[in-house]
NUTI-59481 format. One record per residue (C-alpha): z, x, y; residue in three letters. Coordinates in steps of 0.2 Angstrom, whole numbers, padded with zeros to 4 digits, always signed. Example, Ala and Ser with C-alpha at 12.3 -4.5 7.8 and 13.67 -1.06 7.14 Angstrom:
REM residues 2
+0039+0062-0022ALA +0036+0068-0005SER 
//
This chain:
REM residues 123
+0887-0478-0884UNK +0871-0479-0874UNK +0855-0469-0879UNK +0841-0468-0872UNK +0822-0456-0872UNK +0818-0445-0858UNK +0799-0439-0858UNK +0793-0422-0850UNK +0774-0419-0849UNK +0768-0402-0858UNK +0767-0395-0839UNK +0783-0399-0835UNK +0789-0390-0847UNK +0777-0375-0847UNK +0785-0373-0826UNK +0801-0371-0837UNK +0796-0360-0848UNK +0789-0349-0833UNK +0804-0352-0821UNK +0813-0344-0838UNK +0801-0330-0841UNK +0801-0323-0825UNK +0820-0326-0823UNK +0833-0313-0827UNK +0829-0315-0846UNK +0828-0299-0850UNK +0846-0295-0850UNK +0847-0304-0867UNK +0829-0309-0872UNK +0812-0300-0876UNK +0793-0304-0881UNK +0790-0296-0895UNK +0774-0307-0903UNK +0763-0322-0902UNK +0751-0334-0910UNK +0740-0343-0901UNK +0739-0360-0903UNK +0728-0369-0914UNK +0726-0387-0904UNK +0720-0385-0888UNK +0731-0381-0873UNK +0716-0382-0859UNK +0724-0400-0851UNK +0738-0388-0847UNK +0739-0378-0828UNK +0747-0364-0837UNK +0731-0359-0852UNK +0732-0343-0843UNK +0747-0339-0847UNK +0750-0339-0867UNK +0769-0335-0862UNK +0770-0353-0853UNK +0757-0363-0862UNK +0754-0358-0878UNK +0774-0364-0886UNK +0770-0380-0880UNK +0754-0385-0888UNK +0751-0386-0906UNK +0752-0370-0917UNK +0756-0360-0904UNK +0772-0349-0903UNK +0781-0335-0893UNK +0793-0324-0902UNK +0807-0320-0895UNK +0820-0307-0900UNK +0838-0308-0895UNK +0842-0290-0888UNK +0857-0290-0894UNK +0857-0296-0913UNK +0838-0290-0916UNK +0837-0309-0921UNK +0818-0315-0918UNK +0817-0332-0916UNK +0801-0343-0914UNK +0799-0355-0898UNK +0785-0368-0900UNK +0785-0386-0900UNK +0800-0389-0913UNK +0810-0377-0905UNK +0808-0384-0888UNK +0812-0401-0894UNK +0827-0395-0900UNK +0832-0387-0886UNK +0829-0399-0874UNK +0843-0409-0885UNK +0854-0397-0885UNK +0854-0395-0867UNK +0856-0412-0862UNK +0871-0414-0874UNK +0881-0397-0871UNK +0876-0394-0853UNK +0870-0410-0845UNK +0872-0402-0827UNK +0856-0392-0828UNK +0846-0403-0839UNK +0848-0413-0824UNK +0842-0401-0816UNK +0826-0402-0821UNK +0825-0420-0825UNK +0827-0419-0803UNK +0815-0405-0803UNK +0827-0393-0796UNK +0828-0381-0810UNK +0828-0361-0806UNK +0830-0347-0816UNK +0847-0349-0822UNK +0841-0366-0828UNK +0827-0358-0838UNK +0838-0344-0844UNK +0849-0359-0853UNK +0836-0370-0859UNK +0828-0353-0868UNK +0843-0350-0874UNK +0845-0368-0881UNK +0827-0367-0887UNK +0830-0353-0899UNK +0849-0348-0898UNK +0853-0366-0902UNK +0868-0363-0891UNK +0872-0354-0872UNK +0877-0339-0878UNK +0877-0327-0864UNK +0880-0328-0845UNK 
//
């Protein structure tokens, strides 16, 4: 078995988030809080836009809610690492997808979804 580390910057990742927030979410998720962040997210394009930039830096979190459970689940940092895990092990065709920088909205839909969901559940 080979492993190896792949590194995204905090904007790369933020794009993401934004390419899955202004997706087709809403069919399964919605915004119902945030915290804004308690490190400093000003090296990031996105410090505009607490939805983008503020899971990425340090403190900061996005609450999500799952429409259809009424599960909220938390996206920051942790969460995003996780995900990005889970993505490139369960579905390695769009985690490549980003790692070619060629991700669109259904590519942030399932990276969402593995952030918080832990799993692709919807379609």
């Amino acid at each position: 078995m080979f492993k190896t580390t792949i590194q995204l910057t905090d904007s790369q990742v933020a794009g993401l988030l934004c390419t899955a927030f202004e997706g087709d979410v809403g069919y399964w998720a919605q915004v119902v809080g945030k915290r804004k962040p308690t490190g400093d997210c000003s090296v990031l394009d996105w410090k505009d836009y607490p939805l983008y930039s503020w899971p990425v830096s340090k403190g900061g979190v996005v609450k999500v809610k799952d429409i259809h459970t009424g599960k909220v689940y938390n996206l920051n940092r942790r969460s995003i690492e996780k995900g990005l895990k889970l993505m490139a092990e369960k579905n390695p065709c769009q985690f490549g997808k980003i790692l070619n920088e060629n991700e669109d909205a259904i590519t942030g839909d399932v990276f969402l979804q593995f952030c918080t969901l832990g799993d692709e559940l919807y379609g």
